[in-house]
C-alpha positions as CSV (number, residue, x, y, z in Angstrom):
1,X,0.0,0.0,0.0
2,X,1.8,3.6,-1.2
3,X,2.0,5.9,1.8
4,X,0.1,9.3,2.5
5,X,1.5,12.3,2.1
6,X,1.4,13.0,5.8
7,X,3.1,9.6,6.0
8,X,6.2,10.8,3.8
9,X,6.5,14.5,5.3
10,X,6.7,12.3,8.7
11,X,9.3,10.2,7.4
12,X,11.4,13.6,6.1
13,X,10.9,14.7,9.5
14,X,12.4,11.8,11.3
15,X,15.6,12.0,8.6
16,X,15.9,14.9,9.1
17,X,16.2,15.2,12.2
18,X,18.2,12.3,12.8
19,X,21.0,14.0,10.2
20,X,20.8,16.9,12.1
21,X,22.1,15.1,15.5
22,X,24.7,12.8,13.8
23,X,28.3,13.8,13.7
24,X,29.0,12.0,10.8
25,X,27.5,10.5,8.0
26,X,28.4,7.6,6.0
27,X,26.5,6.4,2.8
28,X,26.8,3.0,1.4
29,X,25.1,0.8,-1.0
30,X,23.6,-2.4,0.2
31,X,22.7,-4.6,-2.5
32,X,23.2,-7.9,-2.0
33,X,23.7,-8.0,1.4
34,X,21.5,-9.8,3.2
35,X,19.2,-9.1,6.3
36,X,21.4,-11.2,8.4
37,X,24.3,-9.8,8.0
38,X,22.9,-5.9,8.3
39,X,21.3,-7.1,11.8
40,X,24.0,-7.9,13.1
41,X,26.0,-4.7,11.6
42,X,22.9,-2.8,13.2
43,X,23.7,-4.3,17.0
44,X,27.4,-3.7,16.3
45,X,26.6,-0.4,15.3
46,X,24.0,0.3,18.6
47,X,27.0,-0.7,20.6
48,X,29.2,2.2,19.4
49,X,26.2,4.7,19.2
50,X,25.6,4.8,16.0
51,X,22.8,3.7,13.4
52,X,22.3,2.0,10.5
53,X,19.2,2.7,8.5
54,X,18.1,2.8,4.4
55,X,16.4,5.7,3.0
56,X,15.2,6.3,-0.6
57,X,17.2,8.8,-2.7
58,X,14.7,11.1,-3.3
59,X,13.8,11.8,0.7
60,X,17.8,11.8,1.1
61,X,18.1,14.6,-1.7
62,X,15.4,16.5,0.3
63,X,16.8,16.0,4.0
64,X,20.6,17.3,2.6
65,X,19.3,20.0,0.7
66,X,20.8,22.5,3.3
67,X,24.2,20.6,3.3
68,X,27.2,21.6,1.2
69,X,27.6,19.8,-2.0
70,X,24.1,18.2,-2.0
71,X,24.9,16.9,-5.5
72,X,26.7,14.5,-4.3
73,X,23.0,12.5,-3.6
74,X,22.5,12.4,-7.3
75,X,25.7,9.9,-7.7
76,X,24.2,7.5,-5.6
77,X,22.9,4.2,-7.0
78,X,19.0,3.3,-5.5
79,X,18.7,2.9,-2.0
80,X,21.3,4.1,0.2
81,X,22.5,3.1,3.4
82,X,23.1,5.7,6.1
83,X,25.2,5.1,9.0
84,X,24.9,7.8,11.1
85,X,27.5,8.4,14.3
86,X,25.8,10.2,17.0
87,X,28.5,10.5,19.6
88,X,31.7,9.6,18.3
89,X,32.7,10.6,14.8
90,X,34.6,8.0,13.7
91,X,33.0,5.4,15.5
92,X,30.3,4.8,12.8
93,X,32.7,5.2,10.0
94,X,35.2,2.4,11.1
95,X,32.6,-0.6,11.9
96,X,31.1,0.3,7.9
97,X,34.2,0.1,6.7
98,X,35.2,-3.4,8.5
99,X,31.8,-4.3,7.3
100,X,32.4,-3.8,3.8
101,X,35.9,-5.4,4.0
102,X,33.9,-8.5,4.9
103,X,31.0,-8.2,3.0
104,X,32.0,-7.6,-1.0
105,X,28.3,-6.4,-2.0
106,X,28.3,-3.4,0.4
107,X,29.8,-0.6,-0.8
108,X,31.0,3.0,0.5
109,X,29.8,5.7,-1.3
110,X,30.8,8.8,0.6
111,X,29.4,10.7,3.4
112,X,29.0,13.7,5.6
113,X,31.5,15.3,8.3
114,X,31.1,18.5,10.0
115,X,28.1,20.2,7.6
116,X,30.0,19.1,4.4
117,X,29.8,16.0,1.9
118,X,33.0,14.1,1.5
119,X,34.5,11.4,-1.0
120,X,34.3,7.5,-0.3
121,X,38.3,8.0,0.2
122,X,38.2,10.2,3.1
123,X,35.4,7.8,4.5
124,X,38.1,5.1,4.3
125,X,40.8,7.6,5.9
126,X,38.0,8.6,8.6
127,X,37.1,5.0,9.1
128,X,41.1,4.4,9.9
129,X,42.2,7.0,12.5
130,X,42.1,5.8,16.5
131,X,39.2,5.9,18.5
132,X,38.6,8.8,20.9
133,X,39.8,7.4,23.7
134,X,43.3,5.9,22.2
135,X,43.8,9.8,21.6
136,X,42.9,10.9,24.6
137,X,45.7,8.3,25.8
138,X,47.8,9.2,23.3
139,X,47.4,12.4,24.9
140,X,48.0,11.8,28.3
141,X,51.2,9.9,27.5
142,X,52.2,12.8,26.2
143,X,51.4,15.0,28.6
144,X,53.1,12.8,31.4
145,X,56.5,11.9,29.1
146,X,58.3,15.7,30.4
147,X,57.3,15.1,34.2
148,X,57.9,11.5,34.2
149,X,61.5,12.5,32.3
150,X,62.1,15.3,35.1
151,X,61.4,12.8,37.9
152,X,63.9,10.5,36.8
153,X,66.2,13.0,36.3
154,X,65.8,14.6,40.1
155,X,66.1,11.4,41.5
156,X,69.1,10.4,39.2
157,X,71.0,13.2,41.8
158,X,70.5,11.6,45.0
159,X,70.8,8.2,43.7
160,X,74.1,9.2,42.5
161,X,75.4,11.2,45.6
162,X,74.4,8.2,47.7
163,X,76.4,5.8,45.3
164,X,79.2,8.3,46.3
165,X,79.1,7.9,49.3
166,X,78.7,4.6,49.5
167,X,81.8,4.3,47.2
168,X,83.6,6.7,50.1
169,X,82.3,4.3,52.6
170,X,83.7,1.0,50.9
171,X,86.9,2.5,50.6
172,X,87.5,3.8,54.1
């Protein structure tokens, strides 16, 4: 049965608004995947905070109209897959692109970061930079590296005026 106008506006609604909250965007195309294979990409994807949902081009053209290089809808083939990342940027983006490694018929076709489309290359570049948090230790390891260097060298002092005088010792 076709759906109601009021039906589709809904629908926009809900895409939109669900573009709106993501951080980033990725778009694939999934056919020949089968329905086992995207449930379990969905519950992977719940995990990290992210979503995985199909939308017809037509709606998607509509919901990006307000996003830089819109056109970039038109390239896509039939239905496309949105993975949408609602707390962590690159979170989405790297469990799509595992995906697809596995999975030959699913394919990357570009995406959305910070308010503007990018290429399917960047997606793969996106997809491969460390989590959040192995940055933030990154970070932190960095951070620590001059203070744990000065401590070693502070203590290196003592330790070496005590092996001087324990030298001084052994000898008398």
């Amino acid at each position: 049965m076709p759906k109601t106008k009021e039906q589709k506006k809904e629908i926009l609604e809900n895409l939109k608004d669900k573009l709106s909250k993501s951080k980033s965007i990725v778009f694939s195309s999934d056919n020949g995947t089968t329905v086992k294979a995207v449930e379990e990409l969905r519950q992977e994807l719940r995990k990290a905070g992210a979503e995985y949902m199909v939308a017809k081009k037509t709606l998607l053209k509509m919901a990006t109209k307000d996003i830089e290089g819109e056109d970039q809808v038109d390239a896509l083939n039939g239905s496309v897959g949105l993975t949408l990342s609602y707390e962590d940027e690159v979170a989405g983006a790297s469990i799509i692109n595992k995906f697809a490694k596995k999975n030959q018929a699913l394919q990357l076709s570009g995406g959305v970061l910070e308010g503007s489309f990018i290429l399917p290359e960047m997606v793969n570049r996106l997809a491969n930079l460390p989590s959040r948090e192995q940055l933030l230790a990154k970070l932190v390891g960095s951070l620590n590296s001059p203070i744990s260097g000065m401590v070693g060298v502070l203590s290196g002092v003592p330790r070496s005026f005590v092996g001087v005088l324990s030298a001084i010792k052994d000898k008398k």
